[in-house]
DRENTORNU-146967 format. One line per field, with one value per residue (C-alpha): residue in three letters; x, y, z. Coordinates in steps of 0.2 Angstrom, whole numbers. Layout:
<sites>
code: (ALA | ...)
xx: (X | ...)
yy: (Y | ...)
zz: (Z | ...)
</sites>
This chain:
<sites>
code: (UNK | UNK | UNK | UNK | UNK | UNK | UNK | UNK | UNK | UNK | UNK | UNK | UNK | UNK | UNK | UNK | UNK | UNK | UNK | UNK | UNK | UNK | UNK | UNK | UNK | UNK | UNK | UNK | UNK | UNK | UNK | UNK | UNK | UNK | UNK | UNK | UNK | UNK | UNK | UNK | UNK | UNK | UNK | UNK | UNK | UNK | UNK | UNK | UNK | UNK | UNK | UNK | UNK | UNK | UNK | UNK | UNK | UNK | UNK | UNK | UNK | UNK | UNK | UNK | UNK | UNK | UNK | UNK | UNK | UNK | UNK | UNK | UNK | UNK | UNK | UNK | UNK | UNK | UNK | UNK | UNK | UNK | UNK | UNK | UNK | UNK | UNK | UNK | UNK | UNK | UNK | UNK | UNK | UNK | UNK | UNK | UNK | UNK | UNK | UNK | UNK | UNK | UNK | UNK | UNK | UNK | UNK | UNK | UNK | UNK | UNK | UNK | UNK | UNK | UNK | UNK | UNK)
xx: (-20 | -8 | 3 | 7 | 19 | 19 | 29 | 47 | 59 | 75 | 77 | 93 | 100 | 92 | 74 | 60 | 49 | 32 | 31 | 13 | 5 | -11 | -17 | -29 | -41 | -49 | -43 | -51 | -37 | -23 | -11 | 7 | 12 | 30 | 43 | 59 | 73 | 88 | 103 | 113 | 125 | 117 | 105 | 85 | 85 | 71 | 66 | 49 | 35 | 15 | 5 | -15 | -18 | -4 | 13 | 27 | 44 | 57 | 78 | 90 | 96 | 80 | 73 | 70 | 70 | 57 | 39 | 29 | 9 | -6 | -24 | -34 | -51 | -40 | -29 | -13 | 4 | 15 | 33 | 37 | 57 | 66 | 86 | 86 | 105 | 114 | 117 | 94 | 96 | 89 | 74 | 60 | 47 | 29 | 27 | 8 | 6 | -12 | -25 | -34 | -37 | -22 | -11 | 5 | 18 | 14 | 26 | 26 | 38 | 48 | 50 | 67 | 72 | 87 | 95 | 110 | 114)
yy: (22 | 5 | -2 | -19 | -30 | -52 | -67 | -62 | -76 | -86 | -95 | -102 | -94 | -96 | -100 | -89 | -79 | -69 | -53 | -46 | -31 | -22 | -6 | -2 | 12 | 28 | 28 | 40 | 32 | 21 | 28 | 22 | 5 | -1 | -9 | -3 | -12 | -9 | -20 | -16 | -1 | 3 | 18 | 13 | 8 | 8 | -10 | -8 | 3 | 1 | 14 | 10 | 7 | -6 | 5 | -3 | 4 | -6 | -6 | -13 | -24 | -32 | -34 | -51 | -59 | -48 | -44 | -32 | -34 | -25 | -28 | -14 | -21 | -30 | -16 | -26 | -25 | -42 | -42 | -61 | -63 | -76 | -80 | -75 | -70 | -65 | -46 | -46 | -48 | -36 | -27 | -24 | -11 | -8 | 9 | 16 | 35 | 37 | 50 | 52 | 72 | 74 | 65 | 57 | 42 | 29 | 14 | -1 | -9 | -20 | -38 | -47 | -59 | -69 | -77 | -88 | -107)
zz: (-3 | -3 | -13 | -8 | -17 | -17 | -23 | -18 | -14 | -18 | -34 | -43 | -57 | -75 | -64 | -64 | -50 | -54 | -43 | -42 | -33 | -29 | -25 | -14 | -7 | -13 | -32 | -44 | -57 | -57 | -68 | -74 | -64 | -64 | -53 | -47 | -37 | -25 | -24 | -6 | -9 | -25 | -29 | -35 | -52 | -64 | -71 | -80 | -82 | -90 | -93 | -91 | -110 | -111 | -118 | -108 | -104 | -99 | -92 | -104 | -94 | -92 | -109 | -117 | -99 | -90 | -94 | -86 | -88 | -77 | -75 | -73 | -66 | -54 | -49 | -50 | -59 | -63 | -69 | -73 | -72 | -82 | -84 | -67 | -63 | -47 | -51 | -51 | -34 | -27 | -16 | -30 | -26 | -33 | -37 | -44 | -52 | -43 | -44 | -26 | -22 | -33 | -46 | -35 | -32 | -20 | -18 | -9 | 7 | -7 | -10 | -8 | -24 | -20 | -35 | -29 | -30)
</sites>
């Protein structure tokens, strides 16, 4: 099983940046999807989650500029960021609750977003 992100890069502040990623391999269900990130010195954070029927979950410091979608057929998660700031920069990483043998986390290498003039 892989989880592979896409779509990272560098962006000046108020622009916008679409992360995707797929997962991949033997899959008997692809559970919660979500993103996380990781600024330098700082612990993982949280930014959004999505369940498989569509319930979403997302950090306060995210909501009304970042929306998390998923399509199931395709096996992907999206998060499209807007009113992109300096403090978002960050590492973000894909993570997928998966059901192979048994029901466990798999996450992704990361994806750097650089938001800076």
């Amino acid at each position: 099983v892989r989880v592979e992100e896409s779509g990272g890069g560098l962006v000046q502040p108020g622009g916008s940046l679409r992360l995707s990623c797929v997962a991949s391999g033997s899959i008997f269900n692809l559970n919660e999807m979500g993103w996380y990130r990781q600024a330098p010195g700082e612990p993982r954070e949280l930014v959004a989650m999505i369940t498989r029927d569509g319930d979403t979950n997302y950090a306060d410091f995210v909501k009304g500029r970042f929306a998390i979608s998923r399509d199931n057929a395709k096996k992907m998660v999206y998060l499209q960021m807007g009113s992109l700031q300096p403090e978002d920069t960050a590492v973000y990483y894909c993570v997928a609750n998966i059901t192979t043998w048994k029901r466990e986390m798999y996450w992704g290498q990361g994806t750097q977003v650089t938001v800076s003039t």
